[in-house]
C-alpha positions as CSV (number, residue, x, y, z in Angstrom):
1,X,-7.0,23.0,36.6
2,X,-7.5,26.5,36.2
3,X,-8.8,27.1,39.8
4,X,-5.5,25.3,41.2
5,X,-3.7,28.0,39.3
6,X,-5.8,30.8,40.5
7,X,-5.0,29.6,44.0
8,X,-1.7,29.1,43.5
9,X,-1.0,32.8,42.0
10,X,-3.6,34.1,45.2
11,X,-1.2,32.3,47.9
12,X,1.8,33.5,46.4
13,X,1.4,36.8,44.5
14,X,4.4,39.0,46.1
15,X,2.4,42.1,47.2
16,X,0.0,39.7,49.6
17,X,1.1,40.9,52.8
18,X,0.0,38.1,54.7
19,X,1.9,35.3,52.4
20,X,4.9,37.2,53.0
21,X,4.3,36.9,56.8
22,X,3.9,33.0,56.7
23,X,7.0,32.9,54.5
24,X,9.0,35.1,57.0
25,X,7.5,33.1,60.0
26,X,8.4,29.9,57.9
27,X,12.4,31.0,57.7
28,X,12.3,32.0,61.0
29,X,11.0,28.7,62.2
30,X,13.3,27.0,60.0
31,X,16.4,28.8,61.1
32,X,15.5,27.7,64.6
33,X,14.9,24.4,63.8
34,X,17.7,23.7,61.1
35,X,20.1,25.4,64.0
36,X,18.6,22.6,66.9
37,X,19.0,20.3,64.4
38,X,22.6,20.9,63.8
39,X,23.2,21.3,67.3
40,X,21.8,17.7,68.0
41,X,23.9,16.4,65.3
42,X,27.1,17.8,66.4
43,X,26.1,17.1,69.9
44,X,25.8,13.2,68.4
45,X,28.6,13.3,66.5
46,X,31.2,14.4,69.4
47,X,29.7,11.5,72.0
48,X,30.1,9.0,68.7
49,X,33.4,10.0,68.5
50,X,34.3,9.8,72.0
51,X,32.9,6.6,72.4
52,X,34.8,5.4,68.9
53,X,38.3,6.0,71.0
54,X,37.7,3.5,73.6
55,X,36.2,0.9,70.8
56,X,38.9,1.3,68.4
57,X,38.6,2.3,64.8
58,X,36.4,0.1,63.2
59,X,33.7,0.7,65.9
60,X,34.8,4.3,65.2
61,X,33.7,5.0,61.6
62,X,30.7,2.5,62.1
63,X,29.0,5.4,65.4
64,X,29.9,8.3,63.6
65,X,28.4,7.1,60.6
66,X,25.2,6.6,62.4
67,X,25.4,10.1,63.8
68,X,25.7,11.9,60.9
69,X,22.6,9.4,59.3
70,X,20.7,10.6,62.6
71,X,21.6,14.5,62.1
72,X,20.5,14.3,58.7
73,X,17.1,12.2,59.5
74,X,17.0,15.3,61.8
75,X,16.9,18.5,59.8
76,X,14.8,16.4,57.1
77,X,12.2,15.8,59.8
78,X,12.6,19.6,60.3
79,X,12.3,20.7,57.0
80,X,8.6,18.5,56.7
81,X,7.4,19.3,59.5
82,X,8.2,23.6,58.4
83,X,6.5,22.9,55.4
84,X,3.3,21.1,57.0
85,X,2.7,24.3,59.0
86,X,2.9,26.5,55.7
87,X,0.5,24.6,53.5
88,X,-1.6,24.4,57.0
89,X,-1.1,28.4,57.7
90,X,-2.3,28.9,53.9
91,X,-5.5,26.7,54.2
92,X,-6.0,29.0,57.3
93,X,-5.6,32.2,56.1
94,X,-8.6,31.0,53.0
95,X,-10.4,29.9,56.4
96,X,-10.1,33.3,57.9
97,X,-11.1,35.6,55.4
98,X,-14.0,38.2,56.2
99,X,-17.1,37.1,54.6
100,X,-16.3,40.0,51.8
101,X,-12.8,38.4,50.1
102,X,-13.9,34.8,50.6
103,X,-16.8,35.5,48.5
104,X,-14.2,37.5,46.4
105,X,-12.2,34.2,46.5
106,X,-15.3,31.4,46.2
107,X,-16.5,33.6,43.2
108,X,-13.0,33.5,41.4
109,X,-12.8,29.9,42.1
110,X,-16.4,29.4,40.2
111,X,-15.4,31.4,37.2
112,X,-11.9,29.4,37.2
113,X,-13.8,25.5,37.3
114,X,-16.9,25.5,35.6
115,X,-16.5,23.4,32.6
116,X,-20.1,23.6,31.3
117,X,-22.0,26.2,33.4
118,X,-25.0,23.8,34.1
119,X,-23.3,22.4,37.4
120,X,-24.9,22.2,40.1
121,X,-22.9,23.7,43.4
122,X,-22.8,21.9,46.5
123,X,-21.5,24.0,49.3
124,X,-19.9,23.4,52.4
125,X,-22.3,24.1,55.3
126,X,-19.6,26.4,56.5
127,X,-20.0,28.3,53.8
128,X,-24.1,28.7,53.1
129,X,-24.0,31.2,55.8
130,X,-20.8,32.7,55.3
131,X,-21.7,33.7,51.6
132,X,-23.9,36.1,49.9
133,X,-26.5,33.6,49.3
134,X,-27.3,35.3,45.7
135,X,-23.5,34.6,44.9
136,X,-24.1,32.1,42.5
137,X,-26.9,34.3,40.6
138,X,-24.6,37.0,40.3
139,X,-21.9,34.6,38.9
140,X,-24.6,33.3,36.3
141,X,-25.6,37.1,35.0
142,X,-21.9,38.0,35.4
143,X,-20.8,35.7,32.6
144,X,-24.0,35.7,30.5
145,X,-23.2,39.3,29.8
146,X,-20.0,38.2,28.5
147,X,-22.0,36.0,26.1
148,X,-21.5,32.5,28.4
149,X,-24.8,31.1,28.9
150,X,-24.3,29.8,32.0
151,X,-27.0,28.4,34.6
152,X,-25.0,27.4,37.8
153,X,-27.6,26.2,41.1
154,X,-26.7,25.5,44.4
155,X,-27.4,22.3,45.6
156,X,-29.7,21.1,48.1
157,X,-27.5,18.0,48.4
158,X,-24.8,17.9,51.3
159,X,-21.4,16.9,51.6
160,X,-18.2,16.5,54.5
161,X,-16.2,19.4,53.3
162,X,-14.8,22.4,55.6
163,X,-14.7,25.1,53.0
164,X,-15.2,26.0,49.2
165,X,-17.2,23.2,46.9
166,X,-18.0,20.4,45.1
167,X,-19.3,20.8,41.0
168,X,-22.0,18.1,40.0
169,X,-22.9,17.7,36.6
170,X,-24.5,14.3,34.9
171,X,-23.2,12.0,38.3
172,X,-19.3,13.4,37.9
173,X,-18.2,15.6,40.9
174,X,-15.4,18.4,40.6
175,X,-13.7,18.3,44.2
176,X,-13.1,22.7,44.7
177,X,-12.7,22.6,48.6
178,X,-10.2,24.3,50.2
179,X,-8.3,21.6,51.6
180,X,-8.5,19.4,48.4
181,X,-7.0,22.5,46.7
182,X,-4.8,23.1,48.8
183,X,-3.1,19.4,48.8
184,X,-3.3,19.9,44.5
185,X,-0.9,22.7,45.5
186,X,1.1,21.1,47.7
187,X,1.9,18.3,45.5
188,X,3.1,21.2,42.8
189,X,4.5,23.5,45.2
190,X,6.2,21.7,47.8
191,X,9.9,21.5,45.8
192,X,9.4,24.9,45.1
193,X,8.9,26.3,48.7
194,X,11.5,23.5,49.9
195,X,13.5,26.1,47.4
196,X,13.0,28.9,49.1
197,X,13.2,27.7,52.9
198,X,16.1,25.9,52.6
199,X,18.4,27.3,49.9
200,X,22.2,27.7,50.7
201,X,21.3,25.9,54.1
């Protein structure tokens, strides 16, 4: 979808000051976590091993075995849990934008998902206030000067979403919330960002 892509080049386009923050707290927070981790394991691994000399070498193999599974269970857990609070921080960040780039961003998003340009748009109720309420107008003479007929309205119809919007055309609803887009990304992202994090750790 292209309004998956348009969020995905928005969250991580290099000069964006603010990704490159939540990346640099990200490695930070992974550093310190990976480093605990490690610790623990080590920490598990000695006290396996010590108790593997009273119990013989069979017993031996069999604790430190488990310690290393344990360390490793560890800094996985770690990882996740740095990579939940990145996809969270970027759903955020969309949250938090003055009411002047999130209509930047909700406008983008439109142009990027309309199929047809006859949808209806149901918006958040978080958003009815927070946006220029002639947004969608301007969308509509914005692309019928560049010969697209469209005839987008916003919806009097009401749905559980925290940000961004739903697209309704003949009973089939386009999910363009924040957080839905946000897990799309995720589920293409999240290999990639693992990438980045954790590379020669």
């Amino acid at each position: 979808m292209a309004g998956i892509d348009n969020l995905k080049k928005r969250i991580l386009r290099d000069d964006e000051i603010e990704a490159e923050k939540i990346l640099k707290e990200a490695e930070d927070k992974a550093k310190q976590i990976l480093e605990e981790s490690k610790i623990k394991a080590e920490s598990a691994i000695n006290e396996a091993k010590a108790k593997a000399q009273k119990n013989g070498e069979d017993s031996k193999d069999r604790i430190i075995a488990r310690a290393r599974l344990d360390g490793r269970n560890n800094v996985l857990s770690a990882k996740q849990e740095l990579i939940d609070k990145i996809f969270t921080l970027a759903e955020e960040k969309i949250n938090s934008m003055d009411k002047k780039d999130y209509s930047v961003f909700i406008e983008e998003l439109l142009i990027n998902s309309v199929e047809t340009g006859d949808e209806e748009v149901i918006l958040s109720d978080n958003d009815k206030d927070r946006l220029d309420p002639g947004l969608v107008a301007m969308v509509n003479q914005k692309l019928t000067s560049q010969n697209k007929n469209w005839m987008l309205k916003i919806s009097d119809e009401k749905r559980n979403i925290k940000s961004g919007f739903l697209l309704k055309n003949k009973g089939i609803e386009v999910n363009c919330s924040v957080e839905s887009l946000i897990r799309s990304l995720r589920e293409s992202l999240e290999g990639e960002i693992a990438g980045l994090l954790f590379e020669d750790r």
